[in-house]
Residue frames as a rotation matrix with the C-alpha (Angstrom) as fourth column:
UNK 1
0.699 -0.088 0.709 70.84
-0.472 0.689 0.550 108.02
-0.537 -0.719 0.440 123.11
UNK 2
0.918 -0.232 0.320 72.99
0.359 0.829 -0.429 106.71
-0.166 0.509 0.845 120.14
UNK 3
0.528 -0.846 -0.072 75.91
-0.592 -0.305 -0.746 109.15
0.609 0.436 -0.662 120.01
UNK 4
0.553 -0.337 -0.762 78.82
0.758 0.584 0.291 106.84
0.347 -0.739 0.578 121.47
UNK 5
0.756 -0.522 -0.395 81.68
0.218 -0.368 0.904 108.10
-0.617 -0.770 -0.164 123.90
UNK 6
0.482 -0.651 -0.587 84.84
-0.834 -0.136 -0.535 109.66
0.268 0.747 -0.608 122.68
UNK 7
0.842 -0.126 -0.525 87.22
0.095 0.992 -0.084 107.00
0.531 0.021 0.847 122.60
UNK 8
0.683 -0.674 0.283 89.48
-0.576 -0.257 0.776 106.62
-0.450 -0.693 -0.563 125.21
UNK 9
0.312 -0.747 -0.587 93.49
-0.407 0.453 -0.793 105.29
0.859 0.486 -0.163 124.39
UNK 10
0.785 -0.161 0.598 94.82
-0.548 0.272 0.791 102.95
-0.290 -0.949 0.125 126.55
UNK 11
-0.173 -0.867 -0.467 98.30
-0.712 0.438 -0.549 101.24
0.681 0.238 -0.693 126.50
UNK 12
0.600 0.259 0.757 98.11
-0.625 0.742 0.242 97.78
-0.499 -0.618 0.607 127.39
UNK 13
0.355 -0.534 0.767 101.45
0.130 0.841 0.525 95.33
-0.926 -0.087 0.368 127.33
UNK 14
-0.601 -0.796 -0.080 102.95
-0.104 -0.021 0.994 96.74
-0.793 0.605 -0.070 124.52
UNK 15
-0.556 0.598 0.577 99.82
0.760 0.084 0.645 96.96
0.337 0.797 -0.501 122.66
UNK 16
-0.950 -0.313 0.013 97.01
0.250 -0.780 -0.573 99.85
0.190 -0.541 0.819 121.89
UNK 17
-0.585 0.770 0.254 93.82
0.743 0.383 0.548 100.27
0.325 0.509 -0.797 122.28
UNK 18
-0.941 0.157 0.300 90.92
-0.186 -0.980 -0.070 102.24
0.283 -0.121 0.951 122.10
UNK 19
-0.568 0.606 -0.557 87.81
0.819 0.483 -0.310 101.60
0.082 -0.632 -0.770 124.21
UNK 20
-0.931 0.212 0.297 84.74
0.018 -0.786 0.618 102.82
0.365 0.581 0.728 123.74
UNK 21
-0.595 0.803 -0.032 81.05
0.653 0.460 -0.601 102.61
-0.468 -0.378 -0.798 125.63
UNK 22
-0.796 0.600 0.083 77.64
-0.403 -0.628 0.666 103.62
0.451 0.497 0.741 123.99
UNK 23
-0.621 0.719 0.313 74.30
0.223 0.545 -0.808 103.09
-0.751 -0.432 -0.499 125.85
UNK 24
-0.979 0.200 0.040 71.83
0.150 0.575 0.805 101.71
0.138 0.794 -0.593 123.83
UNK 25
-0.071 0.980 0.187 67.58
-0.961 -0.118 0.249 101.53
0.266 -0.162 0.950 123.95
UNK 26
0.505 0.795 -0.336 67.37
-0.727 0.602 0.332 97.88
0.466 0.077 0.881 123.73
UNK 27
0.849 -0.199 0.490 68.02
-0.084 0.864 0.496 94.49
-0.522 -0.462 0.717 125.04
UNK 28
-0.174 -0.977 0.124 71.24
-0.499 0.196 0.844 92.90
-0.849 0.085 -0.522 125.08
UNK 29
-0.141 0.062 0.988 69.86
0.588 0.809 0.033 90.05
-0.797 0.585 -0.150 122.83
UNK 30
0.985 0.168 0.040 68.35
0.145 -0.677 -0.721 93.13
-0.094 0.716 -0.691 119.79
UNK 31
0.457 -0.827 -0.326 72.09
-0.853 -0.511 0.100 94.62
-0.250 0.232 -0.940 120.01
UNK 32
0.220 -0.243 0.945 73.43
-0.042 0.965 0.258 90.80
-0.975 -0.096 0.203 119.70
UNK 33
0.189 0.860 0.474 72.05
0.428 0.362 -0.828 90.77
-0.884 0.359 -0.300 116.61
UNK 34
0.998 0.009 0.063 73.11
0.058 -0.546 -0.836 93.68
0.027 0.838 -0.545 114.69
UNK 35
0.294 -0.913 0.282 76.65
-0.687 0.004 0.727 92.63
-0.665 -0.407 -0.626 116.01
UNK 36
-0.388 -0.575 0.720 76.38
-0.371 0.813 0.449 89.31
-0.844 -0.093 -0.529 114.67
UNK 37
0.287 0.672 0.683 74.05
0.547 0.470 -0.693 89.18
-0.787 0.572 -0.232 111.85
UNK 38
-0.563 -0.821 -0.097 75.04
0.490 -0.426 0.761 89.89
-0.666 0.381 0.642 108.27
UNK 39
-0.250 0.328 0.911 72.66
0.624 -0.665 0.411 92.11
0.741 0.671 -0.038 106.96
UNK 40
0.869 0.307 -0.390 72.32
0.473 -0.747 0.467 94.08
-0.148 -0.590 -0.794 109.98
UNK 41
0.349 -0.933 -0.085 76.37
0.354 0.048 0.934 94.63
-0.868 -0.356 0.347 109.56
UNK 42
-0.087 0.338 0.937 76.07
0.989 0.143 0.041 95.18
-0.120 0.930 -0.347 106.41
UNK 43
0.421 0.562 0.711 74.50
0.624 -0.749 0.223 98.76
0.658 0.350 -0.667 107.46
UNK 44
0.893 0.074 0.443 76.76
-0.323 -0.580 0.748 99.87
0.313 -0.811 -0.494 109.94
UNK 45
0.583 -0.756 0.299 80.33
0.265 0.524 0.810 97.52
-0.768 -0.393 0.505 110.25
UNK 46
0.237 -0.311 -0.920 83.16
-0.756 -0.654 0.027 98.70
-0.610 0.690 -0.390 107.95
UNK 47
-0.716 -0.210 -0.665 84.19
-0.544 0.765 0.344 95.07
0.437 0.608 -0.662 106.95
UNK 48
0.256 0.879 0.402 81.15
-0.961 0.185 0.207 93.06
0.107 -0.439 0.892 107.14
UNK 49
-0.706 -0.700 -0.112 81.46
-0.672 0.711 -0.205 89.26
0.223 -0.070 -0.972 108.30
UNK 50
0.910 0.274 -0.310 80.04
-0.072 0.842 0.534 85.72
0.407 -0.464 0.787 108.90
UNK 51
0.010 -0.993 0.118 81.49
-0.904 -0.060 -0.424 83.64
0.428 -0.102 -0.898 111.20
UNK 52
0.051 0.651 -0.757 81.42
0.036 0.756 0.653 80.28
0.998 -0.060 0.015 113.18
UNK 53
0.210 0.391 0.896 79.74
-0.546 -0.713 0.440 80.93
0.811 -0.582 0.064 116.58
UNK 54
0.928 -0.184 -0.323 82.08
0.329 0.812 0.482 79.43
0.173 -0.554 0.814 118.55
UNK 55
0.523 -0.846 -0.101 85.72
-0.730 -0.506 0.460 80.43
-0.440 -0.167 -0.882 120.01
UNK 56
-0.334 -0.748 0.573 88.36
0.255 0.514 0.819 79.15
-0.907 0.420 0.019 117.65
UNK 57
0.195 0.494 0.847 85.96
0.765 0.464 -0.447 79.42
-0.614 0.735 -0.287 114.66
UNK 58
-0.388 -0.530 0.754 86.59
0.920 -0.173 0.352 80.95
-0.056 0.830 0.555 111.17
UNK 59
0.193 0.647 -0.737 85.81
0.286 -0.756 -0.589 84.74
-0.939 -0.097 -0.331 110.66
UNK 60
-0.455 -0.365 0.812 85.53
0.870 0.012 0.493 85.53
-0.190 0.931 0.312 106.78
UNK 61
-0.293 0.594 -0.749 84.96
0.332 -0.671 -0.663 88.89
-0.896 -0.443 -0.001 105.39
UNK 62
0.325 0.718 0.616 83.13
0.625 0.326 -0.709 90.27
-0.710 0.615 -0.343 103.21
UNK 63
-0.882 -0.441 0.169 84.54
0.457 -0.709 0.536 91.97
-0.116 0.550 0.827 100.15
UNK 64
0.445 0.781 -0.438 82.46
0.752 -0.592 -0.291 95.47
-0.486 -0.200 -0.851 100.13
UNK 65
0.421 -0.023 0.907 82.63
0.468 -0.851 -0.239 98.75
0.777 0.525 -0.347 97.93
UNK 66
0.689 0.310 0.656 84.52
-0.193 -0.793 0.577 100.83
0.699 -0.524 -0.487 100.03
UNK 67
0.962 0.052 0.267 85.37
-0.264 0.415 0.871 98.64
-0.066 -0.908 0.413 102.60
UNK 68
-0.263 -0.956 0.132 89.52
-0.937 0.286 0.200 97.38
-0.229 -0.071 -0.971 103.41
UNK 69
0.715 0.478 -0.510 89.97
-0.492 0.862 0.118 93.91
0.496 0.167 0.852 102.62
UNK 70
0.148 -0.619 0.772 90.54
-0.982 -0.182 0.042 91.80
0.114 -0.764 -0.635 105.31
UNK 71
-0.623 -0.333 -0.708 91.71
-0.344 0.929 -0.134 88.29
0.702 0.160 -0.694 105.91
UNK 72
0.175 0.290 -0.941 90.18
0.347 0.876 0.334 85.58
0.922 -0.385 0.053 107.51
UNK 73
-0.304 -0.651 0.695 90.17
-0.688 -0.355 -0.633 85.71
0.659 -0.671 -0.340 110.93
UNK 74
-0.195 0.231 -0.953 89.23
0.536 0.839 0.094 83.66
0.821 -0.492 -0.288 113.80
UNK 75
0.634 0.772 0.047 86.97
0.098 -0.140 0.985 83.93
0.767 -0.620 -0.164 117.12
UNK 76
-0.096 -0.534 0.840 88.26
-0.451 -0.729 -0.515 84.79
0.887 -0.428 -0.171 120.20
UNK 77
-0.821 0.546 -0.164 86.14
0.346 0.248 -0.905 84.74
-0.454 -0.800 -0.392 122.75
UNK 78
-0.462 0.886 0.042 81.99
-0.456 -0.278 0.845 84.30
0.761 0.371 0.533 122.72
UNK 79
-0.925 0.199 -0.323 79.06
0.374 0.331 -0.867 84.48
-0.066 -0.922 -0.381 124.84
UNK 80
-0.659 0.475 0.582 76.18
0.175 -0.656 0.734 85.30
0.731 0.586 0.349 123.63
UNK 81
0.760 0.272 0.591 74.35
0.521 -0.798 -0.302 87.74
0.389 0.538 -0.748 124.12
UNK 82
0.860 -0.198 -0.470 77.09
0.245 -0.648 0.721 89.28
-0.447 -0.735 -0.509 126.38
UNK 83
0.144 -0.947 -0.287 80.80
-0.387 -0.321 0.865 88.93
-0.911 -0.014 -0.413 124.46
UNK 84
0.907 0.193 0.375 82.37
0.271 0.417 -0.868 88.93
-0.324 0.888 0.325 120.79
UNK 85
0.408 -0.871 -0.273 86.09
-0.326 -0.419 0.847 89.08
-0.853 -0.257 -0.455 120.44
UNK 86
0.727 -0.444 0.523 87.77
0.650 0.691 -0.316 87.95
-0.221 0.570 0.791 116.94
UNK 87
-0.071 -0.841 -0.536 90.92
0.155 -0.540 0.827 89.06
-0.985 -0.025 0.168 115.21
UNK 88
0.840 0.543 -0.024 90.65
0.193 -0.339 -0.921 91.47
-0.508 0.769 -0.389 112.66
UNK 89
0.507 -0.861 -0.037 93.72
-0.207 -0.080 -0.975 91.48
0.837 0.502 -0.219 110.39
UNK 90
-0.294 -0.888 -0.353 96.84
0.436 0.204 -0.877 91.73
0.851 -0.412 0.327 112.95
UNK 91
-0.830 -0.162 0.534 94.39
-0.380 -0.537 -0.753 93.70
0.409 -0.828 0.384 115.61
UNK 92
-0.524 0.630 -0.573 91.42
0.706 0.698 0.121 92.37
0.476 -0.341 -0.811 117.54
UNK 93
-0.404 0.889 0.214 88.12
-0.449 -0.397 0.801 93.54
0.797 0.227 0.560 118.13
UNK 94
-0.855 0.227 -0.466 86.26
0.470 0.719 -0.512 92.96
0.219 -0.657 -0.722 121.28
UNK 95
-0.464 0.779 0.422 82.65
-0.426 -0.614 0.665 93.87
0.777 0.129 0.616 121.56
UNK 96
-0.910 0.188 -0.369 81.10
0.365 -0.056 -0.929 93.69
-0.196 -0.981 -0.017 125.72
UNK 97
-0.368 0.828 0.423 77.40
-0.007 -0.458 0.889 93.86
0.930 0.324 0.175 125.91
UNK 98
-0.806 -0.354 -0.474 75.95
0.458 0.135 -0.879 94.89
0.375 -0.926 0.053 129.61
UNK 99
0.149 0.963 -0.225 72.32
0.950 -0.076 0.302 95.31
0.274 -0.259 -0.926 130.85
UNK 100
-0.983 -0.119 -0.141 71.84
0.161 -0.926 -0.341 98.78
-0.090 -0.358 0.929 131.72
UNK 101
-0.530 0.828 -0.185 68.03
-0.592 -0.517 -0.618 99.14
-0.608 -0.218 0.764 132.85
UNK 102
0.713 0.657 0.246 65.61
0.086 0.266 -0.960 98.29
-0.696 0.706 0.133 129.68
UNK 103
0.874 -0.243 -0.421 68.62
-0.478 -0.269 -0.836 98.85
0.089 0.932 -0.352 127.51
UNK 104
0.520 -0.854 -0.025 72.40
0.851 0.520 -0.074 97.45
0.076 0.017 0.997 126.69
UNK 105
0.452 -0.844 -0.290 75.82
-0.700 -0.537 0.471 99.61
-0.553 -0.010 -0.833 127.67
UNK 106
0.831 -0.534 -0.158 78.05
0.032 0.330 -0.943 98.47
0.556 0.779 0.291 124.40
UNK 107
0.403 -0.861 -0.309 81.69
-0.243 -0.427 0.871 98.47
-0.882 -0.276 -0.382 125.45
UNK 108
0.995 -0.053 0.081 83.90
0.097 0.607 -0.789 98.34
-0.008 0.793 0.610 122.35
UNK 109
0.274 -0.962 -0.002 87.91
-0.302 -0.088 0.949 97.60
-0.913 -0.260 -0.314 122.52
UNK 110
0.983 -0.069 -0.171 90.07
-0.156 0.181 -0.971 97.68
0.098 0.981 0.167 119.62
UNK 111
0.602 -0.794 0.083 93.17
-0.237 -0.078 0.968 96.45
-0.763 -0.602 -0.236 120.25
UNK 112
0.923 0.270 -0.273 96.16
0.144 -0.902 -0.406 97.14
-0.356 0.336 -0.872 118.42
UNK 113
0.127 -0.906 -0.404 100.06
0.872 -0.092 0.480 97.65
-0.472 -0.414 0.778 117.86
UNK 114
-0.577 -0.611 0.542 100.57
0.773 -0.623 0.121 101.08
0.264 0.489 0.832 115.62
UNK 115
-0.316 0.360 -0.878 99.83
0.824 -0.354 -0.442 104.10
-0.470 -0.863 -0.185 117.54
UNK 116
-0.899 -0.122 -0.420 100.42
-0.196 -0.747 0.636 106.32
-0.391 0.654 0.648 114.83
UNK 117
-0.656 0.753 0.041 96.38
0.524 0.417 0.742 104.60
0.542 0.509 -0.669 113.66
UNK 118
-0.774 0.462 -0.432 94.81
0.508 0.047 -0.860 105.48
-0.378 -0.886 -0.271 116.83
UNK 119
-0.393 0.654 -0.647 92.92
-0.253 -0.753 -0.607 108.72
-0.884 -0.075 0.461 115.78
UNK 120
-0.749 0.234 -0.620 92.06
-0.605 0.140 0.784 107.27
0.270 0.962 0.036 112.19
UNK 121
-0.738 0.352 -0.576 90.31
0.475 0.877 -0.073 104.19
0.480 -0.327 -0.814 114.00
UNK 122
-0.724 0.378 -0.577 89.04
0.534 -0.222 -0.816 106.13
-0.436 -0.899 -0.041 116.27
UNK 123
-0.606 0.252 -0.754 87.41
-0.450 -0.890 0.065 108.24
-0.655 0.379 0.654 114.05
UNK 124
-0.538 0.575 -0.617 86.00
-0.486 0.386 0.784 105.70
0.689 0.722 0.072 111.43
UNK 125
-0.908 0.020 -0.418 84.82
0.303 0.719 -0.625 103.88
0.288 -0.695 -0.659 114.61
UNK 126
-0.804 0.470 -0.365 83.08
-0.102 -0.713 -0.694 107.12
-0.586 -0.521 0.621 116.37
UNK 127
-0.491 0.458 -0.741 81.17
-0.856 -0.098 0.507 107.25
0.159 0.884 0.440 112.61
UNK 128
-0.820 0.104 -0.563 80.53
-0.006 0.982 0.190 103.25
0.573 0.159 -0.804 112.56
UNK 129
-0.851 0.352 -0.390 78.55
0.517 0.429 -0.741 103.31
-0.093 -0.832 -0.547 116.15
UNK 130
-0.640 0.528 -0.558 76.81
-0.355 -0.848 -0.394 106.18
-0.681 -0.054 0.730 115.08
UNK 131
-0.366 0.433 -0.824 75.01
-0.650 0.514 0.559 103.97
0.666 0.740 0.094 112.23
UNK 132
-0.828 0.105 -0.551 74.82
0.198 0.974 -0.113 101.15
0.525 -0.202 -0.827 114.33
UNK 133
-0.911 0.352 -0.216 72.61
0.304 0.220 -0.927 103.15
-0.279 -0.910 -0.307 116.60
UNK 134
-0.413 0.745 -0.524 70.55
-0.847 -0.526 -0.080 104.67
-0.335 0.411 0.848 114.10
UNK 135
-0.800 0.027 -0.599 69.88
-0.221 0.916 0.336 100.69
0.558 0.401 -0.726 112.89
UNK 136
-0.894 0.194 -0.403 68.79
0.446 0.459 -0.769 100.18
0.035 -0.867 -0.497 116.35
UNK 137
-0.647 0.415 -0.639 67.07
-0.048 -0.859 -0.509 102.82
-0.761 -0.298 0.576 116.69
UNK 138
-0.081 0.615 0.784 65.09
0.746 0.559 -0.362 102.11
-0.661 0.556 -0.504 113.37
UNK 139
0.975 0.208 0.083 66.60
0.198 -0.630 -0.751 105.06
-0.104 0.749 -0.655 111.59
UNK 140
0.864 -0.115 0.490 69.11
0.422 0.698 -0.579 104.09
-0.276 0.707 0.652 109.24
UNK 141
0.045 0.020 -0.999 71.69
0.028 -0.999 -0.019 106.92
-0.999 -0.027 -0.045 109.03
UNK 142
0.984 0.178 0.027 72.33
0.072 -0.247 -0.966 107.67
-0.165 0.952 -0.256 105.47
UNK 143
0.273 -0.927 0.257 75.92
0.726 0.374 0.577 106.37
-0.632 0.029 0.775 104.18
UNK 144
0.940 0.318 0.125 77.20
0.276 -0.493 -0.825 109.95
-0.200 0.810 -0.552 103.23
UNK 145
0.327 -0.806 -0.493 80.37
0.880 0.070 0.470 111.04
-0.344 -0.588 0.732 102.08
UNK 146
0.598 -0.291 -0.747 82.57
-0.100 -0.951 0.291 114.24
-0.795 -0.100 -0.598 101.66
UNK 147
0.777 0.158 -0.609 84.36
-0.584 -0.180 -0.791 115.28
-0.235 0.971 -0.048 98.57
UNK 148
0.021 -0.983 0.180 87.21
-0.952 0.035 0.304 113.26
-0.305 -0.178 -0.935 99.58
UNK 149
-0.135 0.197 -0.971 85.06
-0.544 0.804 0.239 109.99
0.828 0.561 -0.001 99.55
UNK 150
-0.833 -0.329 -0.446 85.28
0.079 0.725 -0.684 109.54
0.548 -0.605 -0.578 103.13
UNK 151
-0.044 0.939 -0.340 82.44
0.902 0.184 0.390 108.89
0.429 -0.290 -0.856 105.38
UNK 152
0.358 0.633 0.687 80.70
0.412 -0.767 0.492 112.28
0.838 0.107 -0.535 106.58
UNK 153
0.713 -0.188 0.676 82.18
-0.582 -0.695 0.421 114.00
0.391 -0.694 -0.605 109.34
UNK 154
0.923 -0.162 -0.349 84.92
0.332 0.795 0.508 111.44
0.195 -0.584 0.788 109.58
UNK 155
-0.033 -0.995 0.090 88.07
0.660 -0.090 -0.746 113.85
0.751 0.035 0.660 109.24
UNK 156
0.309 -0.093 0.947 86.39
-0.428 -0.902 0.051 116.71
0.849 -0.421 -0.319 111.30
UNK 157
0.910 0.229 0.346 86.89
-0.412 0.393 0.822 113.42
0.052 -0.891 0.452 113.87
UNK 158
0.202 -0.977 -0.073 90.33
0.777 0.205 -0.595 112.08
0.597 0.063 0.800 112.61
UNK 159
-0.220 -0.656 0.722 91.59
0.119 -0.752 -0.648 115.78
0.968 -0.056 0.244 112.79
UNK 160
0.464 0.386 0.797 89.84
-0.605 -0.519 0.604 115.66
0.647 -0.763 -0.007 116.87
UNK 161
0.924 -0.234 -0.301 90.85
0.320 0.907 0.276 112.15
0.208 -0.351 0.913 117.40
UNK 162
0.410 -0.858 0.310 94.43
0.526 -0.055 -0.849 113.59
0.745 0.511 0.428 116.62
UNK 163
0.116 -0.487 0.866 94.93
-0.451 -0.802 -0.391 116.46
0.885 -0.345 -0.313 119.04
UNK 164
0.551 0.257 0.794 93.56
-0.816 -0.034 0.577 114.50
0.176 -0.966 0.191 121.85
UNK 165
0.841 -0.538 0.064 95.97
0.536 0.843 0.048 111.33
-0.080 -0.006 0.997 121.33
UNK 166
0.612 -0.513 -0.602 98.68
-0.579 -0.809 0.101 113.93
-0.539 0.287 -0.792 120.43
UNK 167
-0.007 -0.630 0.776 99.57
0.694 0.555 0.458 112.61
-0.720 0.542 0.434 116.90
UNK 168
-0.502 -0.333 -0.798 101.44
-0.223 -0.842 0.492 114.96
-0.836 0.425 0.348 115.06
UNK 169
0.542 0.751 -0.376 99.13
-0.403 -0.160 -0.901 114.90
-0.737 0.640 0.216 111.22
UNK 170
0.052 -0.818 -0.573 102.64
-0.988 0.043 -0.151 113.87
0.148 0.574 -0.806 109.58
UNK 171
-0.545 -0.811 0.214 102.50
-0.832 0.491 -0.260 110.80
0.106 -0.319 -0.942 111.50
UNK 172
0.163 0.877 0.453 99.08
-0.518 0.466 -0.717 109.77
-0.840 -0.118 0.530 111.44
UNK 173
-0.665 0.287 0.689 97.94
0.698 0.569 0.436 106.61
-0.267 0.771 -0.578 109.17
UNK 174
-0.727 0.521 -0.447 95.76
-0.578 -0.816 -0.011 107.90
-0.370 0.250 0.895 106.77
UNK 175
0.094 0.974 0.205 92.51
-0.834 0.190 -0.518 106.66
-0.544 -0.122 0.830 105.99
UNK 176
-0.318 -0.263 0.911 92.31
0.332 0.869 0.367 103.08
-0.888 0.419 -0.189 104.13
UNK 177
0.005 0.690 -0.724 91.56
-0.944 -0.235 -0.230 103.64
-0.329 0.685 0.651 100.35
């Protein structure tokens, strides 16, 4: 139940984005949670964050081993349990939560401007959700990585993300170090 969708690309107004959906086991209000709480994030978000729960309000992240450092950002849009939108560096994160039976349908948009990212994102994403549902799911995955340093199976996804967006490998961003 926890692998998510590939990620679809969409072009939208001169921006890009990639849009994902993962059904969940649980309530909207359980997935809330590991969205918005920082030690659930912690196990599963690449730049963890506090923030103030409130549109306009301050996102700060957390400096992490590993992790990009990102600036400050600031709330979008909120609703709990149903919507989180804030702006992560220069792109923006929106995170759609939607009954589905006894469980939640995730929707996640990442919106964008450098296409030439798409399949990198997409890829460290694809990885990300996968954790998030093993959280849920009350098994943890293990944070492994390949000899490169990057998270497990995240290039065999770059290098999939890639064909299906059709970005030449020359042109792709490469991974944050």
């Amino acid at each position: 139940m926890g692998e998510p969708s590939e990620a679809v690309l969409e072009d939208a107004a001169g921006r890009v984005r990639l849009r994902f959906e993962q059904r969940l086991a649980q309530p909207a209000e359980r997935v809330w949670r590991a969205l918005t709480e920082p030690a659930e994030l912690s196990v599963w978000h690449p730049t963890p964050f506090t923030f103030e729960p409130r549109e306009g309000g301050a996102v700060r992240h957390r400096s992490t081993a590993g992790a990009p450092a990102m600036p400050d950002g600031r709330v979008t849009a909120f609703d709990p349990p149903r919507l989180l939108a804030y702006t992560w560096g220069d792109d923006e994160l929106r995170f759609e939560l939607y009954a589905d039976g006894a469980g939640t349908r995730l929707v996640l948009v990442h919106a964008f401007a450098d296409r030439f990212k798409a399949a990198r994102d997409a890829a460290g994403w694809h990885v990300c959700l996968r954790a998030l549902a093993g959280l849920l799911d009350g098994e943890p995955l293990e944070a492994t990585t390949d000899a490169d340093g990057l998270p497990a199976g995240w290039q065999e996804l770059n290098r999939r993300y890639q064909e299906r967006f059709g970005i030449p490998p020359e042109r792709a961003t490469p991974p944050p170090r």
